[in-house]
ChimeraX commands (.cxc) that place a marker at each C-alpha (Angstrom):
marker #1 position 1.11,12.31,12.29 radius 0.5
marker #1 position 4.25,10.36,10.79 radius 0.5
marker #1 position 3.58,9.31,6.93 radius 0.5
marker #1 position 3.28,5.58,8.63 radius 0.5
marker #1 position 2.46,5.01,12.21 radius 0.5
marker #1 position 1.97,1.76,14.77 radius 0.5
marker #1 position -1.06,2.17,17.10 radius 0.5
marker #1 position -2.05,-0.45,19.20 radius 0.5
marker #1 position -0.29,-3.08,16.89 radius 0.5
marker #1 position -1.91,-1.75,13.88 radius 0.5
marker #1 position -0.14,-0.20,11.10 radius 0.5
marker #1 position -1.93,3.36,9.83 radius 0.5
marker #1 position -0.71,5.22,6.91 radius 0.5
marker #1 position -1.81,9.04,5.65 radius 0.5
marker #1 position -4.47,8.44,3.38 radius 0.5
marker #1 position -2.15,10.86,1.03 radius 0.5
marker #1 position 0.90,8.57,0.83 radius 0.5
marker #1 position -1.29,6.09,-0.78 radius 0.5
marker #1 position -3.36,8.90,-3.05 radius 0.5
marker #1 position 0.19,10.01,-4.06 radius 0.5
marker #1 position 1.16,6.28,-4.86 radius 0.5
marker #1 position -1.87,5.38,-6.85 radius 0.5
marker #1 position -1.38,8.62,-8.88 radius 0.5
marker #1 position -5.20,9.78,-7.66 radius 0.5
marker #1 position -6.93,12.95,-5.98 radius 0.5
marker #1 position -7.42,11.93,-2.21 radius 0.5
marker #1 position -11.16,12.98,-2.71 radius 0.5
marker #1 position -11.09,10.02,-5.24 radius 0.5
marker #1 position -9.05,8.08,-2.89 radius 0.5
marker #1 position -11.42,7.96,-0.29 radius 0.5
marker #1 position -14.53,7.35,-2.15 radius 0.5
marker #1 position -13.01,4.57,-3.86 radius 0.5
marker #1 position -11.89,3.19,-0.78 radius 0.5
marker #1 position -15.48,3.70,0.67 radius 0.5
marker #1 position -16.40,2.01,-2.03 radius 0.5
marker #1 position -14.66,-0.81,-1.61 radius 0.5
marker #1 position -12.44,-0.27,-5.11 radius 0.5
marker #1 position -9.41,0.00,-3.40 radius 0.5
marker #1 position -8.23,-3.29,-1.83 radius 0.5
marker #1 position -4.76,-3.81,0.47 radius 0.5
marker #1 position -2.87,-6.42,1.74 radius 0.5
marker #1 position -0.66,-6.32,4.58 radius 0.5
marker #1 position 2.70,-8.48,5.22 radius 0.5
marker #1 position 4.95,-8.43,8.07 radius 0.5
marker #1 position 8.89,-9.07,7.06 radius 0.5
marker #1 position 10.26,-12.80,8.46 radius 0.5
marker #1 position 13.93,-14.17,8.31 radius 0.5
marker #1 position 16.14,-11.43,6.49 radius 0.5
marker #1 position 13.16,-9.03,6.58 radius 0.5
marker #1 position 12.34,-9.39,10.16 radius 0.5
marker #1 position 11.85,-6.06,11.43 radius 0.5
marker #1 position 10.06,-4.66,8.30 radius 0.5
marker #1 position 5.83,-3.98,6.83 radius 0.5
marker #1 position 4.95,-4.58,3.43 radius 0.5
marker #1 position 1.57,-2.20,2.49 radius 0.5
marker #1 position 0.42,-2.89,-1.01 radius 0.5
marker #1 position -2.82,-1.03,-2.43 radius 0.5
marker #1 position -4.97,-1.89,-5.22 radius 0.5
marker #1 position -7.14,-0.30,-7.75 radius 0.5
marker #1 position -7.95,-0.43,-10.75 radius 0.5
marker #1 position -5.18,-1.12,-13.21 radius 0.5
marker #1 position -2.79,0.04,-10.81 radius 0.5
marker #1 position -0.47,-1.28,-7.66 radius 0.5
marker #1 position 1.30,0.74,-4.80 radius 0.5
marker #1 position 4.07,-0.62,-2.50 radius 0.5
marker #1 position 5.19,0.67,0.26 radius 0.5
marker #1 position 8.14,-0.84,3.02 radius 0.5
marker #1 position 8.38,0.14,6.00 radius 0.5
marker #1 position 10.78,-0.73,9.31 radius 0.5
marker #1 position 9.68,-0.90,13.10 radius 0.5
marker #1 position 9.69,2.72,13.58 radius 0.5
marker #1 position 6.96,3.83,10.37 radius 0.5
marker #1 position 10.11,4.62,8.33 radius 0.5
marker #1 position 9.26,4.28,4.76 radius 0.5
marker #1 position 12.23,2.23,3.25 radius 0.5
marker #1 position 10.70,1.60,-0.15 radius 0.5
marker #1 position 8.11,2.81,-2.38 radius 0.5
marker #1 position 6.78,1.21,-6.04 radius 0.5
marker #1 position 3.94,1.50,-8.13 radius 0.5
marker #1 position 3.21,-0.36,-11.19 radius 0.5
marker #1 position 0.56,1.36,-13.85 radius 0.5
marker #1 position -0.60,-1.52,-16.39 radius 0.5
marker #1 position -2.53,0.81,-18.01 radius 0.5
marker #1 position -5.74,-0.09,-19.53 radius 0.5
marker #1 position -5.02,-4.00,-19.04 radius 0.5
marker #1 position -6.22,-5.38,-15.30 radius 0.5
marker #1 position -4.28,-5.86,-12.74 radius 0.5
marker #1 position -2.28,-9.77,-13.29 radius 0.5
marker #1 position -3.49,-12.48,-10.67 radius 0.5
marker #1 position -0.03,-12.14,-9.35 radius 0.5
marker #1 position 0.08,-8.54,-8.30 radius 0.5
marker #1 position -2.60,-9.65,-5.42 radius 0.5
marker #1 position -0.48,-12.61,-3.95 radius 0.5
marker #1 position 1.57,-12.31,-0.62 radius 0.5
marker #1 position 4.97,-11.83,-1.59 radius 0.5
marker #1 position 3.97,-11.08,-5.36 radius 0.5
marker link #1:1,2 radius 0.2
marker link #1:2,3 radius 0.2
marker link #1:3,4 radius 0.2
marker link #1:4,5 radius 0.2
marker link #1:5,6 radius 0.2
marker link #1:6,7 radius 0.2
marker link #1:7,8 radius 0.2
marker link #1:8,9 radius 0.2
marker link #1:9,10 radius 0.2
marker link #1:10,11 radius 0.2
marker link #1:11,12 radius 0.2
marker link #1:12,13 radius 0.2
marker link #1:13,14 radius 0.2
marker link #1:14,15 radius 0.2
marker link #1:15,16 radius 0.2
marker link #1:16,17 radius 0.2
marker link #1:17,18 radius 0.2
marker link #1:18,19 radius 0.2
marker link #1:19,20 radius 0.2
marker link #1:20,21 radius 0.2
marker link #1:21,22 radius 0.2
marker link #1:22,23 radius 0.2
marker link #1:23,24 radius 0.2
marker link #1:24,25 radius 0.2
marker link #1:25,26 radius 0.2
marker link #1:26,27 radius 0.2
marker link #1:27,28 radius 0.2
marker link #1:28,29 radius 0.2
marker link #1:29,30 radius 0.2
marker link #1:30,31 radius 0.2
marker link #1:31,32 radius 0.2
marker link #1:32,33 radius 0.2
marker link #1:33,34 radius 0.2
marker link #1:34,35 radius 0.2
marker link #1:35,36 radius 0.2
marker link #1:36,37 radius 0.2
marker link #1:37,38 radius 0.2
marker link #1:38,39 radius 0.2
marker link #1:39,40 radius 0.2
marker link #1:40,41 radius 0.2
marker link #1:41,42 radius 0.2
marker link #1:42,43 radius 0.2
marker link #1:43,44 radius 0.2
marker link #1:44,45 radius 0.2
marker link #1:45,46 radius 0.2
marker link #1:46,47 radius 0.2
marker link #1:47,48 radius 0.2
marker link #1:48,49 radius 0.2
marker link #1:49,50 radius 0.2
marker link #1:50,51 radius 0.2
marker link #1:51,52 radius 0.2
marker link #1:52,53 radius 0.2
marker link #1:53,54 radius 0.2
marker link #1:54,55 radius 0.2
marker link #1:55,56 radius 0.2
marker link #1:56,57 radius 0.2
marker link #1:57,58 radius 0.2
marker link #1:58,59 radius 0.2
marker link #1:59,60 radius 0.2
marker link #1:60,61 radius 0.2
marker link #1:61,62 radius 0.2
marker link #1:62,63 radius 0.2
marker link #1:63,64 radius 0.2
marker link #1:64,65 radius 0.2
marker link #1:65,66 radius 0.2
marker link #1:66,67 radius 0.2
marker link #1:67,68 radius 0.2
marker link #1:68,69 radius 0.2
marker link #1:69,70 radius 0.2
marker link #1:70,71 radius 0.2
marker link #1:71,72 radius 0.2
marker link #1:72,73 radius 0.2
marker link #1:73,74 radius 0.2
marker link #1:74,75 radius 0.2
marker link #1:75,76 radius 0.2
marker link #1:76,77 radius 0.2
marker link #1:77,78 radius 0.2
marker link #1:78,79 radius 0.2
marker link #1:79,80 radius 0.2
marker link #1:80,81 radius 0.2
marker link #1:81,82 radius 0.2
marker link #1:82,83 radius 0.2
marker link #1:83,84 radius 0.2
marker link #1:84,85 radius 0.2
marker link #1:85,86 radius 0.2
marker link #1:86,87 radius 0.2
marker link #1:87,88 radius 0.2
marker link #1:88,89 radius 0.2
marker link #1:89,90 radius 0.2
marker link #1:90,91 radius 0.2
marker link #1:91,92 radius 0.2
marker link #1:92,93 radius 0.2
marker link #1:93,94 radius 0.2
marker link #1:94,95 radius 0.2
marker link #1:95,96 radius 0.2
view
């Protein structure tokens, strides 16, 4: 499997792109994630960004980013660490 992948219409990425983002242990990642702790949001590109997939993942204190194109290509990755304050409001909006 590609890092980022469409099936069916439905964007998948490896569970370790996103343990690698968040700076955790995939063991962690997927218990958190069973748990419910870790939280995405998915955006598809309009206008100037047609053609591209925004994946963001929270937990914690922290944010991952990742862009992608039609084909799964990763374009961009970002993560933000705000330490031991929460996460702002802002992180979590569309476009934020």
């Amino acid at each position: 499997m590609k890092p980022v992948e469409f099936r069916d219409g439905d964007l998948e990425i490896d569970a370790s792109v996103i343990a690698e983002g968040l700076g955790i242990a995939l063991p962690v990642l997927r218990q958190q994630m069973q748990a419910g702790k870790i939280t995405s949001l998915s955006e598809r590109g309009v206008d100037a960004d047609l053609g591209r997939h925004r994946m963001t993942f929270f937990w914690e204190h922290r944010r991952f980013r990742v862009v992608v194109d039609d084909s799964g290509t990763i374009l961009q990755r970002s993560a933000l660490d705000f330490g031991d304050a929460p996460l702002p409001d802002s992180t979590r909006r569309p476009g934020g």
